[in-house]
N, C-alpha and C positions, 0 to 999 in steps of 0.2 A: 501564453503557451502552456504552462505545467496545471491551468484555472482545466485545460481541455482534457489531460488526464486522469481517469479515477484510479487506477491500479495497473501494474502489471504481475502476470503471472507464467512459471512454465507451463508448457504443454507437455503430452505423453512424449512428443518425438523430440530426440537428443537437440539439445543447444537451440532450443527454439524457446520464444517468448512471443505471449499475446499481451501486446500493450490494450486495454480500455479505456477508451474514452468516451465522451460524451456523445458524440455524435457514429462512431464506429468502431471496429476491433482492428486491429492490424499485427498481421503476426510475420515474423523476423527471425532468420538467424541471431542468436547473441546469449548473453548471460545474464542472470542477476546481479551474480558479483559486481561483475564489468557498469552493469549498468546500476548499482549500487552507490559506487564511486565517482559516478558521473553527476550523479543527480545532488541538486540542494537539499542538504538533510535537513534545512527550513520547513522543507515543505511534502521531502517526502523519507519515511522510515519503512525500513525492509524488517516485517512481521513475525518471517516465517523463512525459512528454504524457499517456499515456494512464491513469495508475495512480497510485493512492492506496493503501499500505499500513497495515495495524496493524502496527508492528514486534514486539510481543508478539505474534501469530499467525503468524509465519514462522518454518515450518519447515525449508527449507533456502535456501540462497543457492550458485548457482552461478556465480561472477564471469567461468569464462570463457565463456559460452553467454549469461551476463546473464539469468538467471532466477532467479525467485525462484517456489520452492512452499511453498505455504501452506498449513496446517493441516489443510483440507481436499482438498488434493491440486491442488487450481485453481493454475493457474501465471501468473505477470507479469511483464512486461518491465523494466530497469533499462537505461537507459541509459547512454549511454559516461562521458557527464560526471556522471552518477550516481553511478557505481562509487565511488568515492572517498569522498564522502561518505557512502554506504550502509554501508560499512568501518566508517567512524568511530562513526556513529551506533548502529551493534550493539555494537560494542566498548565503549562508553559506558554502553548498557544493561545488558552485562553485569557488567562494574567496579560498578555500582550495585547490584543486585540481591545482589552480593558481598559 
């Protein structure tokens, strides 16, 4: 199930989210927060305000631009106070996967 998503992010319109996934977009009432707290932060860490990542679906991290592209080439913001933990959290993944 979470291998199908690569990100989620808000939309322009109030309390909506487009989840992305591999095969489709599907967009929803709801929140980050909300769906922040839901999710395994195994697999997935919130970026930014606006962005929910799979960290298994990221394929590059750019720390000085602060982007992150993903799998599919779709790009997402990281923020400043992000960065730091973003570091740790892939290093982490990796060391395990080892």
């Amino acid at each position: 199930m979470y291998d199908d998503i690569l990100f989620l992010e808000t939309t322009g319109n109030a309390r909506r989210v487009t989840l992305h996934g591999k095969e489709r977009q599907l967009e929803f009432y709801g929140s980050l927060k909300d769906l922040d707290e839901q999710f395994d932060e195994d697999y997935f860490f919130r970026t930014h305000k606006s962005f929910i990542v799979n960290l298994d679906r990221i394929k590059v991290v750019d720390f000085k631009t602060r982007t992150i592209t993903m799998v599919n080439g779709a790009e997402c913001l990281v923020s400043m106070r992000k960065v730091k933990e973003l570091k740790e959290r892939i290093s982490q993944r990796k060391e395990s996967e080892a």
